[in-house]
C-alpha positions as CSV (number, residue, x, y, z in Angstrom):
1,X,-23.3,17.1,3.5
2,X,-25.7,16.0,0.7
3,X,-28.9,14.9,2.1
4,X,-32.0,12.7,-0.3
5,X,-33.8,15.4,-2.3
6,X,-36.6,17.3,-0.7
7,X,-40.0,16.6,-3.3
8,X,-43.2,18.2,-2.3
9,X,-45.2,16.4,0.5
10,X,-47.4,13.6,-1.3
11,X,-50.9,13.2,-0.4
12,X,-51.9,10.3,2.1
13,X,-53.6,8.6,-1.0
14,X,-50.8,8.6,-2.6
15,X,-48.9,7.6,0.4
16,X,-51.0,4.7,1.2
17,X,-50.4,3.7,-2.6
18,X,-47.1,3.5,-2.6
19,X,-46.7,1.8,0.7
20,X,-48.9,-1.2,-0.6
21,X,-46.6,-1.6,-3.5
22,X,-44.9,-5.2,-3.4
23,X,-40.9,-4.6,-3.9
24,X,-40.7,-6.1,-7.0
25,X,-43.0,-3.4,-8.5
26,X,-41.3,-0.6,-6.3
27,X,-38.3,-1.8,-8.1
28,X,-40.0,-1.3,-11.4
29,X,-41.7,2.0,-11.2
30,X,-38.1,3.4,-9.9
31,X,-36.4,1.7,-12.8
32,X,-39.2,3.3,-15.0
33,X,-38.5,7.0,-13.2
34,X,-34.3,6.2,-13.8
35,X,-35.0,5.7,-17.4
36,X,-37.2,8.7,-17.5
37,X,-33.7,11.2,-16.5
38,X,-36.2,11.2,-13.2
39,X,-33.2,9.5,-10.4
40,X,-34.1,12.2,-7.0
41,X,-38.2,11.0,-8.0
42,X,-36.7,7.0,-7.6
43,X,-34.8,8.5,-4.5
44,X,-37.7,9.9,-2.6
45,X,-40.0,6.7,-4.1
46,X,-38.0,4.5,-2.4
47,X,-38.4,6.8,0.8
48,X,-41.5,6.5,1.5
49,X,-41.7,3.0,0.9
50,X,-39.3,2.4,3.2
51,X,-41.1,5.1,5.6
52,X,-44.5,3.6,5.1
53,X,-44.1,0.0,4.1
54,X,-43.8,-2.9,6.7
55,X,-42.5,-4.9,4.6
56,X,-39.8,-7.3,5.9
57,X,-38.3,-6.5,2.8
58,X,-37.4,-2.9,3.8
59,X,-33.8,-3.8,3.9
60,X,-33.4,-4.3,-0.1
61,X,-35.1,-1.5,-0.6
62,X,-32.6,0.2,1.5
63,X,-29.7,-1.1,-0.3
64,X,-31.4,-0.5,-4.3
65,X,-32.0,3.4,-2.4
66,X,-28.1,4.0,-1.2
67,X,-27.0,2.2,-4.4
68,X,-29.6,5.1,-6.1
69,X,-28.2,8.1,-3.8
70,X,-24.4,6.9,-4.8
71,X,-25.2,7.4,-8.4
72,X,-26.3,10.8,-7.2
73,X,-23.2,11.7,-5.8
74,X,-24.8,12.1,-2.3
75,X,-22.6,10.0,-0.2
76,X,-23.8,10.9,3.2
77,X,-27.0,9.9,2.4
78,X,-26.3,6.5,0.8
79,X,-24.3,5.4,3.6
80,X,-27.3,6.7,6.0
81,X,-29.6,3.9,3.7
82,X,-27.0,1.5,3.7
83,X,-26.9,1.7,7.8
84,X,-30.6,1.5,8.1
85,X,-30.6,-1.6,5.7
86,X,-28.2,-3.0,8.5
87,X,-30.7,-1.9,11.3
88,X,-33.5,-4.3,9.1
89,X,-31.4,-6.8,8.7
90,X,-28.0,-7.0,10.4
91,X,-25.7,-8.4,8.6
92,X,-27.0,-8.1,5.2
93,X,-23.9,-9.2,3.2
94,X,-24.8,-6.6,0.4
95,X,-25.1,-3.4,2.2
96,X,-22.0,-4.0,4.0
97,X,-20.0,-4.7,0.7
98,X,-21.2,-1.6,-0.6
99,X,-20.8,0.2,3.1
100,X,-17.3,-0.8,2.5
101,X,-17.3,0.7,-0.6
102,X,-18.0,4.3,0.9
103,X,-15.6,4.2,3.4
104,X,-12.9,3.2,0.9
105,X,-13.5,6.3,-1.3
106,X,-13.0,8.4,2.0
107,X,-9.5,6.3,2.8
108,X,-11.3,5.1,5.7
109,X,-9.4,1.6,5.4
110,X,-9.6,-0.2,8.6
111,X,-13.8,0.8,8.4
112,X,-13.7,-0.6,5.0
113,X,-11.8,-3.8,5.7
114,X,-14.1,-4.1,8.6
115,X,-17.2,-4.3,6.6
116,X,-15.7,-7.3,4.5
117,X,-14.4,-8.9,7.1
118,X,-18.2,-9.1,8.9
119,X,-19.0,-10.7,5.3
120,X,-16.3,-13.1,5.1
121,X,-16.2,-14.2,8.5
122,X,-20.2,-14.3,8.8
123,X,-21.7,-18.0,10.3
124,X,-23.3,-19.4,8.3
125,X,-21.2,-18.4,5.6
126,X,-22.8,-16.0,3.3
127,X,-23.5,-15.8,-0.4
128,X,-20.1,-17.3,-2.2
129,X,-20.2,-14.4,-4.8
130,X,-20.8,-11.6,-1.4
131,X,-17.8,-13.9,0.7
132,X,-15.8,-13.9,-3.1
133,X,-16.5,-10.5,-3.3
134,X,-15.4,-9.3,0.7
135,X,-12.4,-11.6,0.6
136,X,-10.7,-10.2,-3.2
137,X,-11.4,-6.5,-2.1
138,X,-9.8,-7.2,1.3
139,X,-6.9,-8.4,0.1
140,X,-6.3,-6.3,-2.9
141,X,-6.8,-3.0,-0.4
142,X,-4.0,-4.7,2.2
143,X,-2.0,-4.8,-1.1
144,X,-2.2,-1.4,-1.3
145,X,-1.1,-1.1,2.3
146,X,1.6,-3.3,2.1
147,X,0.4,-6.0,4.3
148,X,1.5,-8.5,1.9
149,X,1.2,-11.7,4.4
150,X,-2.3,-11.0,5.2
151,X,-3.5,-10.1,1.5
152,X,-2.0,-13.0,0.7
153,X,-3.8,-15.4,3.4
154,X,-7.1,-13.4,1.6
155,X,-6.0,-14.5,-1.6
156,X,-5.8,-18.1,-0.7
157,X,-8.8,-18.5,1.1
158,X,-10.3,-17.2,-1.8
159,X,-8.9,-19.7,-4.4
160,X,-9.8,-21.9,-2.2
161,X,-13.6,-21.4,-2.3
162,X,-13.2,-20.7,-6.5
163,X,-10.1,-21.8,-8.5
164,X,-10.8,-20.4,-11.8
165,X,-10.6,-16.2,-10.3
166,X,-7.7,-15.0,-12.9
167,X,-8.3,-11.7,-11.4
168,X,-7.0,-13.2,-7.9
169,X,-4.2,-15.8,-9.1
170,X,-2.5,-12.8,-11.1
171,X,-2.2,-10.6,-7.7
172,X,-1.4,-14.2,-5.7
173,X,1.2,-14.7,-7.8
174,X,2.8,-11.3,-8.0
175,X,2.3,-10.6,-4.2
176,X,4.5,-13.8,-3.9
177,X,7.1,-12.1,-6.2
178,X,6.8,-9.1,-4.2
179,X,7.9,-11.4,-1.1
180,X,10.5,-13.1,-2.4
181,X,8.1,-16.4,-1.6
182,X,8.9,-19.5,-3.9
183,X,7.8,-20.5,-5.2
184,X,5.7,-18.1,-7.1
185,X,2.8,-20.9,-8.1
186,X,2.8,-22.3,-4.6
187,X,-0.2,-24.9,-4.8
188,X,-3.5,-23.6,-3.5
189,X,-7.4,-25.3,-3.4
190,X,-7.4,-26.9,-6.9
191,X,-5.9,-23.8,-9.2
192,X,-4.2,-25.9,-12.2
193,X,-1.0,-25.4,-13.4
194,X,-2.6,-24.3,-16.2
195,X,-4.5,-21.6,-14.6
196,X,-1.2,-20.5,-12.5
197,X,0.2,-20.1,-16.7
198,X,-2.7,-18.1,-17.8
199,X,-3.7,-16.2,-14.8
200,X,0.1,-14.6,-14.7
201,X,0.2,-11.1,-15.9
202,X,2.7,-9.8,-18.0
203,X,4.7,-7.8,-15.8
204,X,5.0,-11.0,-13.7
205,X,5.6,-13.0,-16.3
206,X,8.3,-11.0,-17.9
207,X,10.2,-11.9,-14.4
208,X,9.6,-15.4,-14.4
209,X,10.5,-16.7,-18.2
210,X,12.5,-15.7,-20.8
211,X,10.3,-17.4,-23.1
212,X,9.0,-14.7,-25.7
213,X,6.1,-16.9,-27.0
214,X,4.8,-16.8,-23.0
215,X,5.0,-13.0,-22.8
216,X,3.3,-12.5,-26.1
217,X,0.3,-14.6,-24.3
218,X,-0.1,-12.9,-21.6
219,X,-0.3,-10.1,-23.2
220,X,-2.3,-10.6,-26.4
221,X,-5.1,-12.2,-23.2
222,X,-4.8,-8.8,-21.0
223,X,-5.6,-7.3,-24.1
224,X,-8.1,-9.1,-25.4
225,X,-10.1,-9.6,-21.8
226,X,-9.2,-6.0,-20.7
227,X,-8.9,-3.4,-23.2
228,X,-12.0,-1.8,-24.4
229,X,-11.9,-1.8,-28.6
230,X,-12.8,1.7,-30.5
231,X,-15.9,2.4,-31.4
232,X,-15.0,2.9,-34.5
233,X,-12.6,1.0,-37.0
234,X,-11.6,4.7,-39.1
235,X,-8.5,6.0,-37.3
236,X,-9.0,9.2,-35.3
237,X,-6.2,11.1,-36.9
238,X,-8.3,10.1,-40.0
239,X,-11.0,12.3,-39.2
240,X,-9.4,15.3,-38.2
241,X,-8.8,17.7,-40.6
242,X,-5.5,19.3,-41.3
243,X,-3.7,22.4,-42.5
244,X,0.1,20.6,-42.9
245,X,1.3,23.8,-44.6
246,X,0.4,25.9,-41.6
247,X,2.3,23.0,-39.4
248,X,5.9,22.7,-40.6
249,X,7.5,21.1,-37.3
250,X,6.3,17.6,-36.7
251,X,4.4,17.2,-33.5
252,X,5.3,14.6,-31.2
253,X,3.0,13.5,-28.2
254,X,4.7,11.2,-25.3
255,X,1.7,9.6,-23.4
256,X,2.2,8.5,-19.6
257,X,0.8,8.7,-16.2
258,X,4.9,8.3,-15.1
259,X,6.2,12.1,-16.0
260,X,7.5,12.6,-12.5
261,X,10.2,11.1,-9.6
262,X,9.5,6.9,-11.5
263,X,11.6,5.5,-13.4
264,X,10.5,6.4,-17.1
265,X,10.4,10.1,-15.7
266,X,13.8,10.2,-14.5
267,X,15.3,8.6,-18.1
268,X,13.0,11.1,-19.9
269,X,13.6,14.3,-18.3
270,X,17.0,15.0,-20.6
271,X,14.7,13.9,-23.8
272,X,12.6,16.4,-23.7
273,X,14.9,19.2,-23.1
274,X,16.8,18.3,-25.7
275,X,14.3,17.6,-28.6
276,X,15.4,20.2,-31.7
277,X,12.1,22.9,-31.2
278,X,13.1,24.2,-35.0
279,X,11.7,20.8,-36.5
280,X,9.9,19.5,-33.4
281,X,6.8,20.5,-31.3
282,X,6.9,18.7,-28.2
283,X,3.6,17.6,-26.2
284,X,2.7,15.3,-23.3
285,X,-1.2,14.1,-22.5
286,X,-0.5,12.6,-19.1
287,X,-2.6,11.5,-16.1
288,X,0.2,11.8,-13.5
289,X,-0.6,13.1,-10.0
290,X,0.4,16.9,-9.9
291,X,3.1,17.7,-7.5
292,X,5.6,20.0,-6.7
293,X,8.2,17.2,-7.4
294,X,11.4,18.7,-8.9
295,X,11.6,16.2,-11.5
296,X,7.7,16.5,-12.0
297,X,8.1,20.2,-12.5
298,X,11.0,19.8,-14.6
299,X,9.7,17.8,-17.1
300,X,6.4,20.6,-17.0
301,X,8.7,23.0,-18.0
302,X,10.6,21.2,-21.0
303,X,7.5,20.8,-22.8
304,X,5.6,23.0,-25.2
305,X,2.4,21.8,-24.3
306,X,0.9,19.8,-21.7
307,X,-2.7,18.9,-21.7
308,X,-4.3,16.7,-18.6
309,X,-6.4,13.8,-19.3
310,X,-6.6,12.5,-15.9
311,X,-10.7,12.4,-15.3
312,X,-11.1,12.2,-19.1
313,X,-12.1,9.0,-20.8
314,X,-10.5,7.2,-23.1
315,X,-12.1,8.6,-26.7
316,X,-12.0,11.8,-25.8
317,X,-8.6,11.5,-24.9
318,X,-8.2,10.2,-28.0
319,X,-10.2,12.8,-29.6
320,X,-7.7,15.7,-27.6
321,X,-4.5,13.9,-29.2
322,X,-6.2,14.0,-32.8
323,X,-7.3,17.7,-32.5
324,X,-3.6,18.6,-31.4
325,X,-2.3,17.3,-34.6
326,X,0.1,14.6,-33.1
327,X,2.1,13.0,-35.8
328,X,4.2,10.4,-33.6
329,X,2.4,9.3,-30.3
330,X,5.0,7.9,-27.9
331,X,3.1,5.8,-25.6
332,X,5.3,5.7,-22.4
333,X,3.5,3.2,-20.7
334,X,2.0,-0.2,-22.5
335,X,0.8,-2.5,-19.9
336,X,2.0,-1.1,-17.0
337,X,0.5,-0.3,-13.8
338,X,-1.8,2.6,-14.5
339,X,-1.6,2.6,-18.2
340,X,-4.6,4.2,-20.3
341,X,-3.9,1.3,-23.2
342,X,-7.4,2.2,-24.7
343,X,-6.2,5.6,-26.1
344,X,-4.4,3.7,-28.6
345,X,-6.7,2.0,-29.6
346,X,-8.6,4.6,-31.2
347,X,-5.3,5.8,-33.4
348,X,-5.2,9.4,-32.4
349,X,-2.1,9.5,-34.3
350,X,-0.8,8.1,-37.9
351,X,2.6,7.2,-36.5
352,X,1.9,5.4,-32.9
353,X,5.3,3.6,-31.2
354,X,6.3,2.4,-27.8
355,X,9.0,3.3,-25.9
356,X,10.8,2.5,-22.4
357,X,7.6,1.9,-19.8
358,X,7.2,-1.4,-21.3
359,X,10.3,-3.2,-22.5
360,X,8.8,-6.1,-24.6
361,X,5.6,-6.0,-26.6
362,X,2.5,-5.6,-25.2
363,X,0.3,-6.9,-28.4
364,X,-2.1,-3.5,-28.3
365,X,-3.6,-3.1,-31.8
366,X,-3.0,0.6,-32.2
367,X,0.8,0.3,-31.4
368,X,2.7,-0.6,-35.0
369,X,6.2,0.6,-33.8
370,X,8.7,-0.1,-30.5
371,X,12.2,1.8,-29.9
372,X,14.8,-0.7,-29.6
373,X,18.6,-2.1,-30.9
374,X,19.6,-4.8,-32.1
375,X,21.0,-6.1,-29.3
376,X,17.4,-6.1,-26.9
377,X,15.2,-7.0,-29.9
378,X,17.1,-9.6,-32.6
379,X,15.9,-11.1,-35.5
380,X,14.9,-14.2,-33.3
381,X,12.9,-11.9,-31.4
382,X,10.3,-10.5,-33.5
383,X,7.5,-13.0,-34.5
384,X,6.8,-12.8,-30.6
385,X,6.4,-9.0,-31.3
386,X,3.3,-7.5,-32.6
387,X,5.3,-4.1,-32.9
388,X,7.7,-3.8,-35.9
389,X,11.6,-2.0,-34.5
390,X,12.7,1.1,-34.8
391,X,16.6,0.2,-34.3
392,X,19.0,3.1,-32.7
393,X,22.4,2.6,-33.7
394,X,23.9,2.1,-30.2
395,X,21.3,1.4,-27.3
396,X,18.0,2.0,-26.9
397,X,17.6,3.8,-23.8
398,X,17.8,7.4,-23.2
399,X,18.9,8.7,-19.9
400,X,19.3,11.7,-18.1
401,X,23.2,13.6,-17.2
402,X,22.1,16.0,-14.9
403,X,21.7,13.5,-11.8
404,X,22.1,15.0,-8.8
405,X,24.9,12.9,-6.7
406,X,25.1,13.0,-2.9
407,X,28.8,12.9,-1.5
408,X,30.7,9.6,-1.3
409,X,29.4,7.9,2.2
410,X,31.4,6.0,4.1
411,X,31.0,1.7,4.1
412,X,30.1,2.1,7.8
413,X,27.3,4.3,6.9
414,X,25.6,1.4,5.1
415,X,26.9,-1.7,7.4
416,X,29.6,-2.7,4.8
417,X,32.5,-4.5,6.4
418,X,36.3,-3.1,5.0
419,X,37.8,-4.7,2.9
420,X,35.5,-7.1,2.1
421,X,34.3,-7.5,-1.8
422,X,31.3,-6.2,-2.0
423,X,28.6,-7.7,-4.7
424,X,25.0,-5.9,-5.0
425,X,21.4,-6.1,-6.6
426,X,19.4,-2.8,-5.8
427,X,16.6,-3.8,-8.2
428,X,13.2,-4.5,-6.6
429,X,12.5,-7.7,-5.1
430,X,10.0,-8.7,-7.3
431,X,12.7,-9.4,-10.4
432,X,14.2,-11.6,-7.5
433,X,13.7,-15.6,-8.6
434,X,14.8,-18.5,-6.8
435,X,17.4,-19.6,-9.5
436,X,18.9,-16.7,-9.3
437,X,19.1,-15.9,-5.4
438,X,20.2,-19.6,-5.4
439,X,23.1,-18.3,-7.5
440,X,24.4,-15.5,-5.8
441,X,24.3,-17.5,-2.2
442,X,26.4,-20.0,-4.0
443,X,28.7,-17.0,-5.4
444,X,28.9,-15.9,-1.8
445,X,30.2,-19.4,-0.6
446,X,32.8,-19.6,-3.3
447,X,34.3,-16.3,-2.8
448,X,35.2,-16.1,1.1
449,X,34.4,-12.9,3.3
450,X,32.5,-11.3,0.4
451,X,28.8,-10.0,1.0
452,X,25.8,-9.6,-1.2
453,X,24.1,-5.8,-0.6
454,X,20.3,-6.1,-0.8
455,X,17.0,-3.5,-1.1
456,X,14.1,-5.3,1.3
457,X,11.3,-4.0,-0.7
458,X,9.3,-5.3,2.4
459,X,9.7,-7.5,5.8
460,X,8.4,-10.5,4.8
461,X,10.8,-10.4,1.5
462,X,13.9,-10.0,3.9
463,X,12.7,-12.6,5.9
464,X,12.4,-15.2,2.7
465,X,16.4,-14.3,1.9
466,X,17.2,-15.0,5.5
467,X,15.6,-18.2,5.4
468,X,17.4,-18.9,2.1
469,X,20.7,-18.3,3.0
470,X,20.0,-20.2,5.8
471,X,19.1,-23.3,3.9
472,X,22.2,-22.7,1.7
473,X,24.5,-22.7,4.7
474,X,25.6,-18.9,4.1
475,X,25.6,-16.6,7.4
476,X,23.3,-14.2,7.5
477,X,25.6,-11.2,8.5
478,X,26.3,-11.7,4.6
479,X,23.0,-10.2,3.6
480,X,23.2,-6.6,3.8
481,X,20.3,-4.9,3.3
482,X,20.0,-1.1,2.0
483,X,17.3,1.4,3.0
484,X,15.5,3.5,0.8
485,X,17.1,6.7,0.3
486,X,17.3,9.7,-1.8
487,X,18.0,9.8,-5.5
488,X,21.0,11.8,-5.0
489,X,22.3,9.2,-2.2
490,X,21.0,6.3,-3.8
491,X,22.8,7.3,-6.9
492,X,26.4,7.7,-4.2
493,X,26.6,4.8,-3.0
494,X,26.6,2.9,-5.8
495,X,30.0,3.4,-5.5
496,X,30.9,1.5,-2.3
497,X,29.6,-1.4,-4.2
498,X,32.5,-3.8,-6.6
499,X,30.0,-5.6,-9.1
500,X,26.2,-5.3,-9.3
501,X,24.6,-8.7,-10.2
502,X,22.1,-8.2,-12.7
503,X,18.9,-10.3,-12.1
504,X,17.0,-12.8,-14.6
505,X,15.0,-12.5,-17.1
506,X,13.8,-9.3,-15.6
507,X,16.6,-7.3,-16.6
508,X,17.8,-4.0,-14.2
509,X,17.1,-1.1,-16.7
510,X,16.9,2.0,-14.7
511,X,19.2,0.9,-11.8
512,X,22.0,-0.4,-14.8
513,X,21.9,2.8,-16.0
514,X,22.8,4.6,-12.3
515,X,25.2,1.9,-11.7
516,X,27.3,2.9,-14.5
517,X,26.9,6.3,-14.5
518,X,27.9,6.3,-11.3
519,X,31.5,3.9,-12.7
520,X,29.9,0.7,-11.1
521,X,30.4,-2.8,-13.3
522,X,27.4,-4.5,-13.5
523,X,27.3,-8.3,-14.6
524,X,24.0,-9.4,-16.6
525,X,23.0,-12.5,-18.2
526,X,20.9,-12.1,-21.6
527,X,18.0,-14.0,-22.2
528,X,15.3,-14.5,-25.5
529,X,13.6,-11.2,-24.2
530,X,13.8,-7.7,-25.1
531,X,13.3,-7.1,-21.1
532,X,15.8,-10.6,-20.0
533,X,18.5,-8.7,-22.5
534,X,18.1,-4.8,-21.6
535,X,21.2,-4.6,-19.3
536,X,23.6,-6.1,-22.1
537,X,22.1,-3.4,-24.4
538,X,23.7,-0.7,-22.0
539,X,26.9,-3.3,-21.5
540,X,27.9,-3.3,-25.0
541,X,27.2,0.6,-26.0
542,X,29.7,1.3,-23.0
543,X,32.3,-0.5,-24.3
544,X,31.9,-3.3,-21.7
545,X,30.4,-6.5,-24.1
546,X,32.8,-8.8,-21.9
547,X,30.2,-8.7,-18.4
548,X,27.4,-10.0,-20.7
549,X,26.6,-13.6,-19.9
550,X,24.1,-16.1,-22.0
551,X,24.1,-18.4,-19.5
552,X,23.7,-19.0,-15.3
553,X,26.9,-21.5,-15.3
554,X,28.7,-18.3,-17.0
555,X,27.1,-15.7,-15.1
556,X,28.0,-17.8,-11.8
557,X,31.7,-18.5,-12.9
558,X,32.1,-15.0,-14.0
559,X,30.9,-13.7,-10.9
560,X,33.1,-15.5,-9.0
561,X,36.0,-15.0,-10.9
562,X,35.4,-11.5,-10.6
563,X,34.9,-11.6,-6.6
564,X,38.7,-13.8,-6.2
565,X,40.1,-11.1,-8.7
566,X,39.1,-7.6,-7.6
567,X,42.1,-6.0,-9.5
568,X,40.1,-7.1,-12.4
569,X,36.9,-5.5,-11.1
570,X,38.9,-2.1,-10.0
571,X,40.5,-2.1,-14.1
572,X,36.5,-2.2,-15.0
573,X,35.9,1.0,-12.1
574,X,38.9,2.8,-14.2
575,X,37.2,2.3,-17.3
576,X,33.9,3.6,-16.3
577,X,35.5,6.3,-15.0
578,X,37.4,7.7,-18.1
579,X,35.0,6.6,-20.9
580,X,31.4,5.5,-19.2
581,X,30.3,9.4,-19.5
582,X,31.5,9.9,-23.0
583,X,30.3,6.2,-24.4
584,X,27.8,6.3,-26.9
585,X,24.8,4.8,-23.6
586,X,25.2,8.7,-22.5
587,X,25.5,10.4,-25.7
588,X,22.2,11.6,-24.7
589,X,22.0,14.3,-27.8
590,X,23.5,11.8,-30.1
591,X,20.5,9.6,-29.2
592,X,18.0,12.3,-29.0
593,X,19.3,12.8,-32.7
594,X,18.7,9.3,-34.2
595,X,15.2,9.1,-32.3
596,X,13.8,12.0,-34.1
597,X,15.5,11.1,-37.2
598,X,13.6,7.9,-37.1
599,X,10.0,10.0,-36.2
600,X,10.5,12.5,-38.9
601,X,11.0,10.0,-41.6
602,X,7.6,8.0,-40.3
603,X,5.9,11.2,-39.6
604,X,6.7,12.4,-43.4
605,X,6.1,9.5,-45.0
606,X,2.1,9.4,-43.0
607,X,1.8,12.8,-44.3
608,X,2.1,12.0,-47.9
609,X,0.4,8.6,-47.3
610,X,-2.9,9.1,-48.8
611,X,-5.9,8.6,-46.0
């Protein structure tokens, strides 16, 4: 373990010097030594003070020291100085914080959560910014854990003591999602409406409203508020010299943190493989967790190169992309959880474009392109986008053929009665809204005996249903809900389903794609947004334009229709079946095709572009 560094033994002069130092000019001869490259000599300063001094001040010194050793990367011995801070002066709201802090990093999480928990629960209370600071960590670790109810409890208390937290009212609100609790904006301390509208992040946001001007706010604020500008306004790509003779296949770079089993890195996988290596040179810069994933390693191995930038910051990433020579950058990500947006930034590459992590714009300055069709992003559509389209002929998503399929289970595996019609929604509980639950209890009432099969992302979500149908008047043996699985048996039963009901405005993408692959109807309703009209994209390029809705009355009445009609439903089974695989949604070379076709013409036409 690391231990404070060992400095030769000072004389007692200079001992009793520094123990009759005040702390304020402690503070400043260590701040002097910092700024002097001189950090262990602040280290072992602050030692002795503490060793000699008897001050009643020795626990700030003890915190300023294990703040010190932390920077040091000498763990041990910061959480030693943090204890004996507490040993001065139980309670002291900043060393536990930072106590907290340690014990996080080692995924101690019940010692970390106990440390806030003695800062928010302290009498009298403490410090607002320390209790602020307890409570928001708190909850967003029990996020992590799943313990939804009581990060959520955290989250309120803490709007309670501060309304204006954005940070907290985006998580509040998208924990809420997560639970299937509406409403989402439930009122708390004096948050404004106006506050709920601007603290909403864009993910949560693209699953609440339709409304593209909304979605281009919340994300032109994340980026304005979050993402670090360049250092520099000359693109990247600019400064890196180039021998374009000695490069004849145009270099492509797809940038994620998703390359693995998630769903841009099961639609990818096929994309790769199939990119034409006699005029392309394919590279990914990713920071996803290595494993030995089949999926992760199969995507490895469809590459040409593959260069890590987990650990690596932002411009040099940048400055990686640039020296590789990447003529389209394919950012994978956007906004998403995990994304690196402040690579773009920087323009490593002349030709920059975003593609299936985020579908909608996400208003970064470096990205000037988006993959779409004209379906998911119409004319109506694009002064809410700050990226200009690159239409594909048929759909925009790419998806993969070589899905493993488990063998057809039985209804009794899953709890499915016989015979009964059989509607389902496997998308995550967060695209759930109350309109549209509200809609599919009512489709259940109108169409007798028939059930609705669910995912339960989490217990308190399953609960909120329950409760729901309830209030509706719809038994809850009608609520089926589905465990998580493997892809291959995810992907099987899909077919002891009749019709999957597409949720609003936060279309199915992934999961429309498995559904009819796998010869299962799916009925959406399309919205203003590229994300509220994804699923019709896939409708119409598989020949099946008649299950797209633009409305909840003719979602519902379709819906119904369909459950009092399942010959219908089995005639749209049959049709999957013979044509879904050969359509052009899973021409997957076709589309591999008109993709590159679209990045060789931009890449050419930025080569020739004089700099």
């Amino acid at each position: 373990m690391s231990s404070t560094p060992t400095l030769p033994a000072p004389s007692a002069t200079a001992v009793a010097s520094v123990a009759m130092l005040s702390l304020p000019a402690l503070m400043n001869q260590a701040a002097a030594l910092q700024a002097a490259g001189q950090a262990a000599q602040a280290a072992q300063l602050y030692q002795e003070w503490i060793d000699t001094s008897g001050s009643p001040m020795r626990h700030v010194a003890c915190f300023n020291w294990g703040t010190l050793l932390s920077t040091l990367a000498q763990e041990a011995a910061s959480e030693a100085a943090y204890r004996r801070a507490l040993d001065f002066a139980p309670g002291f709201a900043p060393a536990l914080l930072n106590l907290g802090h340690v014990h996080e990093r080692r995924s101690e999480t019940e010692a970390a959560l106990t440390c806030w928990r003695q800062v928010f629960e302290a009498e009298p209370g403490p410090v607002l910014d320390h209790q602020l600071h307890a409570l928001n960590n708190s909850a967003r670790m029990l996020e992590g854990l799943r313990r939804y109810p009581e990060a959520e409890a955290l989250m309120r208390r803490s709007l309670e003591l501060r309304a204006g937290q954005f940070d907290v009212i985006q998580h509040y609100i998208h924990i809420r999602q997560k639970q299937c609790a509406w409403p989402h904006d439930l009122a708390v301390g004096e948050v404004t409406p106006n506050q709920f509208l601007l603290g909403t992040s864009l993910l949560a946001m693209m699953g609440l409203s339709d409304d593209p001007a909304l979605q281009l706010l919340t994300a032109t604020r994340f980026v304005h508020e979050r993402v670090a500008k360049p250092g520099s306004a000359v693109p990247l790509h600019s400064q890196t010299p180039r021998n374009l003779q000695a490069e004849p296949r145009i270099r492509v770079g797809y940038l994620s943190g998703d390359l693995h089993t998630h769903a841009v890195g099961l639609l990818t996988a096929e994309l790769f493989e199939l990119h034409d290596r006699s005029r392309f040179e394919i590279w990914a810069f990713d920071w996803t967790p290595e494993s030995q994933q089949p999926q992760r390693q199969r995507i490895l191995k469809s590459l040409d190169h593959h260069v890590r930038l987990a650990g690596v910051d932002d411009h040099t990433a940048a400055k990686l992309i640039a020296e590789a020579g990447i003529d389209v950058l394919v950012d994978l990500q956007g906004l998403t959880s995990g994304a690196r947006p402040g690579i773009l930034g920087w323009r490593a590459a002349p030709v920059q474009v975003s593609y299936l992590g985020l579908p909608g714009t996400s208003a970064l300055p470096g990205v000037d392109w988006m993959l779409a069709d004209r379906f998911a992003m119409p004319p109506e559509l694009l002064p809410y986008c700050t990226e200009k389209p690159i239409y594909l002929p048929h759909c925009f998503q790419v998806s993969d053929r070589q899905r493993q399929v488990a063998p057809l289970p039985l209804r009794s595996t899953y709890g499915l009665p016989e015979g009964a019609f059989v509607y389902c929604s496997f998308n995550n509980n967060h695209k759930f809204t109350a309109e549209m639950f509200a809609a599919w209890l009512r489709i259940l009432h109108a169409v007798p005996g028939s059930v609705l099969w669910l995912l339960a992302d989490n217990d308190t979500a399953r609960a909120n249903m329950l409760d729901a149908a309830d209030a509706a008047g719809v038994a809850r043996e009608r609520l089926v809900f589905a465990p998580r699985v493997s892809p291959p048996e995810y992907l099987a039963r899909f077919q002891l389903a009749d019709l999957v009901l597409d949720t609003f405005p936060y279309n199915a993408g992934t999961t429309a794609s498995d559904a009819l692959w796998m010869g299962t109807p799916i009925l959406t309703r399309a919205g203003r947004t590229y994300i509220s009209r994804m699923a019709g994209s896939l409708l119409h390029a598989v020949g099946l334009p008649d299950l797209v809705t633009d409305s909840l009355a003719d979602y519902e009445r379709l819906a119904i229709t369909l459950g009092r009609t399942p010959a219908r439903v089995a005639s749209y089974k049959r049709y999957l079946a013979e044509h879904a695989r050969t359509s052009p949604l899973f021409d997957v070379p076709q589309i591999v095709r008109d993709i590159e076709s679209a990045f060789e013409r931009l890449a050419l036409a930025a080569r020739t572009k004089p700099v």
